[in-house]
Structures are given as C-alpha cells and as structure tokens.
Backbone as a chain_set.jsonl record, in Angstrom:
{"seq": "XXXXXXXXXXXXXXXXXXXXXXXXXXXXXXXXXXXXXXXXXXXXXXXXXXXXXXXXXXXXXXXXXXXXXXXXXXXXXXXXXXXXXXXXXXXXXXXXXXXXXXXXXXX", "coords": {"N": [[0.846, -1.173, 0.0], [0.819, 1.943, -0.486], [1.658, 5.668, 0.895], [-0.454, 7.67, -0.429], [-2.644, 5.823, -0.699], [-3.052, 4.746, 1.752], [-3.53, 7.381, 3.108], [-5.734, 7.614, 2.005], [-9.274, 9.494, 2.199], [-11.908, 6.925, 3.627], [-14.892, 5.645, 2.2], [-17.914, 6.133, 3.723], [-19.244, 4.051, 5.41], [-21.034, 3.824, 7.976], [-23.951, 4.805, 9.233], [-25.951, 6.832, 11.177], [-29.759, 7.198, 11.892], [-30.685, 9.977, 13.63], [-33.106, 9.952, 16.238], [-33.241, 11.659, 18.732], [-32.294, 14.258, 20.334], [-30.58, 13.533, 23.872], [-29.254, 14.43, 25.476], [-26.487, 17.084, 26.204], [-23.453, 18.382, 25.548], [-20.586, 20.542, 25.407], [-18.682, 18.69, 24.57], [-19.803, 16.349, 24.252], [-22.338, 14.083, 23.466], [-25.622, 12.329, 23.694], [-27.645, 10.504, 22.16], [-30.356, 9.139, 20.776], [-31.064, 6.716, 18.875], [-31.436, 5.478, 15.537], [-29.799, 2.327, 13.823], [-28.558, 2.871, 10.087], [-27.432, 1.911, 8.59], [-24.83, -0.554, 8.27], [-23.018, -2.865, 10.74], [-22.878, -0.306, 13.338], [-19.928, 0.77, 15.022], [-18.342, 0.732, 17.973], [-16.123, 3.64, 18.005], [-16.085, 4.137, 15.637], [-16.921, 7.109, 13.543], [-17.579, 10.332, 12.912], [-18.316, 12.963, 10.673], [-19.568, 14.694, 9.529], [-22.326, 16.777, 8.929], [-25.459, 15.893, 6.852], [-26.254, 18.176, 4.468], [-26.041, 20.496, 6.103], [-23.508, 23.08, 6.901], [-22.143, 23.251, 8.939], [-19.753, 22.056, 10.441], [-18.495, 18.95, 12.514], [-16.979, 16.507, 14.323], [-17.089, 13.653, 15.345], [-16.871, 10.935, 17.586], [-17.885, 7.371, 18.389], [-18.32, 6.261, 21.531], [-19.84, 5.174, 23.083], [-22.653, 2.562, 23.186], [-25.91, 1.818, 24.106], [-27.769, -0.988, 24.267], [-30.844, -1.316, 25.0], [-30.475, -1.13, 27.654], [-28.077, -2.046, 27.903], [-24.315, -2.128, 27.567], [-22.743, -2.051, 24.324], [-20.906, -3.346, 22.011], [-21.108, -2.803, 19.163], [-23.95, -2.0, 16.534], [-26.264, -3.38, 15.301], [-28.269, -3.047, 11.538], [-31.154, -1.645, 11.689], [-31.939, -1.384, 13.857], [-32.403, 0.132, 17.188], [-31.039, 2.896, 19.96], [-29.175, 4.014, 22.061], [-26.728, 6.013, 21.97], [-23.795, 7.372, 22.331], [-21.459, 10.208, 21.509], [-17.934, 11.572, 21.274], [-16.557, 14.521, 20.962], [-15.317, 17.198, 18.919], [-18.472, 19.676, 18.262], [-20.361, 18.776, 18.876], [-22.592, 19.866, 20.644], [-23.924, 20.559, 18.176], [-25.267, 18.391, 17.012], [-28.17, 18.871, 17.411], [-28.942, 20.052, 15.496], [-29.12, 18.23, 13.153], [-31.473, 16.517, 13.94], [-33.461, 13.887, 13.571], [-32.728, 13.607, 11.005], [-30.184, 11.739, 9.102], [-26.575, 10.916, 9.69], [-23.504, 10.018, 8.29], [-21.339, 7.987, 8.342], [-17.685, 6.458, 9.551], [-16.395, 3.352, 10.141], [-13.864, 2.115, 12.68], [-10.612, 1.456, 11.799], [-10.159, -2.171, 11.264], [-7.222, -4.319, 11.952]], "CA": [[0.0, 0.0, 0.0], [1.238, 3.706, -0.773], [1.46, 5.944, 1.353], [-1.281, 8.349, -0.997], [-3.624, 4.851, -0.406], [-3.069, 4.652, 3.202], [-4.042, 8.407, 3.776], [-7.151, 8.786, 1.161], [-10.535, 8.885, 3.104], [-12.533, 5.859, 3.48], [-15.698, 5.747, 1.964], [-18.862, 5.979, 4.611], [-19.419, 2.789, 5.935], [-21.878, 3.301, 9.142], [-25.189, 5.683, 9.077], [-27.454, 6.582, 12.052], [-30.899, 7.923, 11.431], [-31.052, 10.893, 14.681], [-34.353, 10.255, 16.637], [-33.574, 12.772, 19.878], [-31.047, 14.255, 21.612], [-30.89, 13.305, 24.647], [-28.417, 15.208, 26.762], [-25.438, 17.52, 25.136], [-22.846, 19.372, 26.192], [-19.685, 20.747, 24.214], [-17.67, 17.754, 23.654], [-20.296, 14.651, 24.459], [-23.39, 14.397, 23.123], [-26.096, 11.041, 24.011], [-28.119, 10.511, 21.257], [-31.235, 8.074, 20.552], [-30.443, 6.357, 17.044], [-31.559, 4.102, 14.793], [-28.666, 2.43, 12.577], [-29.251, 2.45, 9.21], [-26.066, 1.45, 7.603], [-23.892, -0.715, 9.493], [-22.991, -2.245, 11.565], [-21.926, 1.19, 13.468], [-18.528, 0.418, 15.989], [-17.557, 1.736, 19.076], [-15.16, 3.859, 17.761], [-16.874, 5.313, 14.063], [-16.131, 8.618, 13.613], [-18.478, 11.221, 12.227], [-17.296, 14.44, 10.413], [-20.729, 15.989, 8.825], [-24.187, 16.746, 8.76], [-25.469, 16.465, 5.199], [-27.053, 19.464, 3.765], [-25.534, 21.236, 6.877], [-22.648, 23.287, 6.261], [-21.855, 22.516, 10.143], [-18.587, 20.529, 10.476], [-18.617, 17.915, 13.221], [-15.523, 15.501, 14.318], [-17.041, 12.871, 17.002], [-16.22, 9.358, 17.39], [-19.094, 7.008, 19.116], [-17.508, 6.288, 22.813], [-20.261, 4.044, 24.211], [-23.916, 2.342, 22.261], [-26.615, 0.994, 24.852], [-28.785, -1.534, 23.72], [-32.013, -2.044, 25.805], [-30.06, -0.785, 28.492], [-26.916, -3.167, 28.052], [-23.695, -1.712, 26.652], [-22.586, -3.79, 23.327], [-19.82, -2.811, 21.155], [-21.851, -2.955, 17.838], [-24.859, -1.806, 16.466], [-26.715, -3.626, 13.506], [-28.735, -2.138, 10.971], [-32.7, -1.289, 11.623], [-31.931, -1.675, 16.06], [-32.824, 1.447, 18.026], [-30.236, 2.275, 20.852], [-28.751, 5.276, 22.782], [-25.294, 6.157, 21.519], [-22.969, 8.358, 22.883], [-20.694, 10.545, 20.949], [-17.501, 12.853, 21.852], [-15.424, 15.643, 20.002], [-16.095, 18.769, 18.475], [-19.194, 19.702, 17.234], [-21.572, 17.741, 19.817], [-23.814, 20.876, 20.569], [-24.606, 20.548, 16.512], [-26.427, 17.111, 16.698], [-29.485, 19.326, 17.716], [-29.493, 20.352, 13.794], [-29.674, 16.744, 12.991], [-32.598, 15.452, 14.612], [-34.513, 13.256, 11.848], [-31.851, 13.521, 10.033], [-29.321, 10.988, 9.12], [-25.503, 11.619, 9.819], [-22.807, 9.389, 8.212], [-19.326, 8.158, 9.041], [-16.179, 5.633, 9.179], [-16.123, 2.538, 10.875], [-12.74, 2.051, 12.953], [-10.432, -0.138, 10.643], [-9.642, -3.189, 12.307], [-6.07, -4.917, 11.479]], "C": [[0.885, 1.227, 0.0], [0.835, 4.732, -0.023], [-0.262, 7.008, 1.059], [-2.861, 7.038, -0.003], [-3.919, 4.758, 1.031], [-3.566, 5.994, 4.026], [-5.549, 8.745, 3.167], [-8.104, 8.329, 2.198], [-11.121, 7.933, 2.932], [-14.286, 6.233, 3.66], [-16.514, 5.119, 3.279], [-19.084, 4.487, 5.02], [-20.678, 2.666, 7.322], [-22.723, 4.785, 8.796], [-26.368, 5.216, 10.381], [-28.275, 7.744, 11.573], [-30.832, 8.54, 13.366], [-32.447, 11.082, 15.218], [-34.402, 11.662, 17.489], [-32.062, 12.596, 20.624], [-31.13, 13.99, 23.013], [-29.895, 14.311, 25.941], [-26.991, 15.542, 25.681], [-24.331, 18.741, 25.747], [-21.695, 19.877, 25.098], [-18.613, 19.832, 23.599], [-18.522, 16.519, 23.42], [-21.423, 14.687, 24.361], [-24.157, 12.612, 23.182], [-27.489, 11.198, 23.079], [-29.416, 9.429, 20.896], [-31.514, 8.019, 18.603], [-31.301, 5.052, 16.44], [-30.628, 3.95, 13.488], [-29.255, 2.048, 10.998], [-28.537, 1.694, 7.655], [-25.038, 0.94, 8.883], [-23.167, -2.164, 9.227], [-22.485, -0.97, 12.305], [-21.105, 0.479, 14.682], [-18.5, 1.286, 16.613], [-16.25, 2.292, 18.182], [-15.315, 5.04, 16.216], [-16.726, 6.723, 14.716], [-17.654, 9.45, 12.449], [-18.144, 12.762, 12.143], [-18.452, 15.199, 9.421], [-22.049, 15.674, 8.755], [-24.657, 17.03, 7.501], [-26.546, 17.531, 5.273], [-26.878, 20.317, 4.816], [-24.099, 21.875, 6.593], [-21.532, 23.178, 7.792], [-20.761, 21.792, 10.154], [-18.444, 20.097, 12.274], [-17.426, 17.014, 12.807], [-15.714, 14.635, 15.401], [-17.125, 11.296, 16.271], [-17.234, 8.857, 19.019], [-18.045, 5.885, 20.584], [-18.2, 5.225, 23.498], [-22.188, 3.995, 23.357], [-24.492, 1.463, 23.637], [-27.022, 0.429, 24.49], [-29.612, -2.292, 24.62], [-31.024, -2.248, 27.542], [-28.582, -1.257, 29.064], [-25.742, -2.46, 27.215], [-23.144, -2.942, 25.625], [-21.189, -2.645, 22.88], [-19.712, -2.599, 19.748], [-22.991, -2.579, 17.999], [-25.822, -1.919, 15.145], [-27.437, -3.052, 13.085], [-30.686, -2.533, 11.413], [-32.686, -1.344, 13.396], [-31.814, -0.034, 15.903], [-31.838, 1.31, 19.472], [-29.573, 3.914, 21.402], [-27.021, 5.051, 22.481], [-24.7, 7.537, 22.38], [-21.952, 8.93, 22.243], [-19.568, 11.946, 21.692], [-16.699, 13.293, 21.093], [-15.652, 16.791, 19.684], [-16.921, 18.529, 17.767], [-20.414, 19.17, 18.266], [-22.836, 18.621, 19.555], [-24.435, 21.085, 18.66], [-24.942, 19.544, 16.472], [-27.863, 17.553, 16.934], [-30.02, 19.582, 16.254], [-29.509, 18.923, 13.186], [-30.318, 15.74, 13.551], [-33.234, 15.253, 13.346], [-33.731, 13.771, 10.843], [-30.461, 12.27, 10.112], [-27.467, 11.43, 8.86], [-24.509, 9.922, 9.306], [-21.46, 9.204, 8.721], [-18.671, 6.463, 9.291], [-16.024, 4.88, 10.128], [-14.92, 2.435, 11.317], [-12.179, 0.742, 11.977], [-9.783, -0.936, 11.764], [-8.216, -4.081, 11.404], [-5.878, -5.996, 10.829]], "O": [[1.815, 1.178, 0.805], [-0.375, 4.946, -0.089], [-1.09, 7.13, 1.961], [-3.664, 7.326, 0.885], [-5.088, 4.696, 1.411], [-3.923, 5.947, 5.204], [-6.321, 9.636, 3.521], [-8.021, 7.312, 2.887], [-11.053, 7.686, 1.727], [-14.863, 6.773, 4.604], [-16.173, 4.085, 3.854], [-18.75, 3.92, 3.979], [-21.157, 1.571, 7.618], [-22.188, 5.715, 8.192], [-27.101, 4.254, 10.61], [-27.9, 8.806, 11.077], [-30.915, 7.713, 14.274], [-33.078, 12.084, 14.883], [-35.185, 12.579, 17.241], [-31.284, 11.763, 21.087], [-32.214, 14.44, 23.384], [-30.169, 14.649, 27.093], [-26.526, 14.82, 24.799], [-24.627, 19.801, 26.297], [-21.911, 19.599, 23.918], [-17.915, 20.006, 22.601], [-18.173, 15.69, 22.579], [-21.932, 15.404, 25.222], [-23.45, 11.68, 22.798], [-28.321, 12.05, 23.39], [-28.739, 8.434, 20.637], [-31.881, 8.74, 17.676], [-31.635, 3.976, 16.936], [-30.514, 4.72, 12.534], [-30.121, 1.211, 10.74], [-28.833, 1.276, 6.536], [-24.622, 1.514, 9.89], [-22.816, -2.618, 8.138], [-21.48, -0.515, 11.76], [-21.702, -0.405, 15.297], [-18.582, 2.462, 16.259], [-15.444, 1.489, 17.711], [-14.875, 6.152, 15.925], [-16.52, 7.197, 15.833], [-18.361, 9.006, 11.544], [-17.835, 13.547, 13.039], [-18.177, 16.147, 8.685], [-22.673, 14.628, 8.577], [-24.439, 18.114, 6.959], [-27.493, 17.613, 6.056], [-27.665, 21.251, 4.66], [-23.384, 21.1, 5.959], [-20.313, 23.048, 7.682], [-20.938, 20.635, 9.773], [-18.305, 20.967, 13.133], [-16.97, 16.766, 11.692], [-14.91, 14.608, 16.333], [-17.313, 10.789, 15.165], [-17.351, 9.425, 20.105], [-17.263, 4.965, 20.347], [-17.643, 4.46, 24.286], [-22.827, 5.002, 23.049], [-23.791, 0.614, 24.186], [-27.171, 1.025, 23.424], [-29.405, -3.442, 25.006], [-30.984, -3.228, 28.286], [-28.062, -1.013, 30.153], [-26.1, -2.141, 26.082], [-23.076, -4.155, 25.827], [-20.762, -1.585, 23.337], [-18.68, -2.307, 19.144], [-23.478, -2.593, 19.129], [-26.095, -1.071, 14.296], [-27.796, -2.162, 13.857], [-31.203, -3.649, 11.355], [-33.771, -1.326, 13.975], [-31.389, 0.717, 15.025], [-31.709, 0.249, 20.081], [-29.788, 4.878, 20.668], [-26.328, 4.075, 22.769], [-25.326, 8.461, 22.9], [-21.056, 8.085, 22.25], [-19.969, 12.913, 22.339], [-16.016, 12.503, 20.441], [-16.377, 17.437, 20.44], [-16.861, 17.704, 16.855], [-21.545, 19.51, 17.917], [-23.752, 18.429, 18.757], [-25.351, 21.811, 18.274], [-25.105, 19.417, 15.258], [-28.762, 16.744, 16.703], [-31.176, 19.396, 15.874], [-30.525, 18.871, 12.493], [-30.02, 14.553, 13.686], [-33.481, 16.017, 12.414], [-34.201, 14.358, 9.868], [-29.887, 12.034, 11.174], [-27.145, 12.176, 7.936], [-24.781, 8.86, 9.865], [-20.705, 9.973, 9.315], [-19.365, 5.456, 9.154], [-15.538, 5.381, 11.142], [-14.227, 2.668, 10.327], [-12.708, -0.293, 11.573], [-9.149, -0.585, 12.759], [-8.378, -4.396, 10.225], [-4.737, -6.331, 10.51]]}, "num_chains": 1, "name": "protein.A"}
C-alpha cells in the first residue's frame, strides 16, 4: 500500500438515522439512534451533517442496547449512543436527520 492509499478517506461505511437528543454538552453528546447502515462500531467517527454546512468531528464512545452496553450496532436496532469531540452541541441540527461516518479499521 502507498502511502497516498493509506491516507485517502474511506468511503462511509456506518449511518445513524437521529431520533432525539438526549443530553449535550460541548464535547459529548447522548443521542437516541436508529442504525441504518452498518454495523456502526464503538469507535466510528463522524465528520458531517449532510445538507448542513456545520462541520462535526465525534467518534461514538459508548452504544446501549435495551439498556446493556454492546460494542456494535446492527442495521434497523434502536439504541442510545454516545458521541464525543467537536461539534456535539450541533447534533441538535440533525434530529430526523441521518448523519454518516467511518467505521474504525480493524487490522
């Protein structure tokens, strides 16, 4: 691999649909999701809100499911996510809206 190959971005890979924020502060934002592309990973990274001109840089820190933490989150499950980085306080402009982003690569 080349170094060019090893730095280009990696096409979207995980998509949650934004039911409700749930609690938000400036770096950590707790989110009620449904995935809609996935699975989404502890660890996915999210860097924009489409049709927002908003830039966002958070990476998902912790996914409940039915009150249980997992470390995955397959596609059409409903589940409280947790995200932290810059940008948090801007998941309020993506409620019912869907936000994409980059599964962690695994080795």
């Amino acid at each position: 691999m080349t170094t060019a190959e090893s730095t280009a971005p990696t096409a979207p890979d995980a998509a949650l649909y934004i039911d409700r924020v749930e609690a938000a502060d400036d770096t950590e934002v707790s989110v009620v999701v449904r995935c809609i592309e996935g699975p989404v990973q502890l660890g996915a990274r999210f860097r924009s809100i489409p049709g927002s001109a908003t830039g966002i840089d958070l990476r998902v820190i912790r996914i409940l499911f039915y009150r249980r933490s997992v470390t995955f989150l397959d596609p059409v499950c409903t589940a409280m996510v947790t995200l932290r980085g810059s940008g948090a306080l801007h998941l309020h402009e993506a409620v019912f809206r869907t936000i994409q982003g980059v599964n962690p690569a695994h080795p």
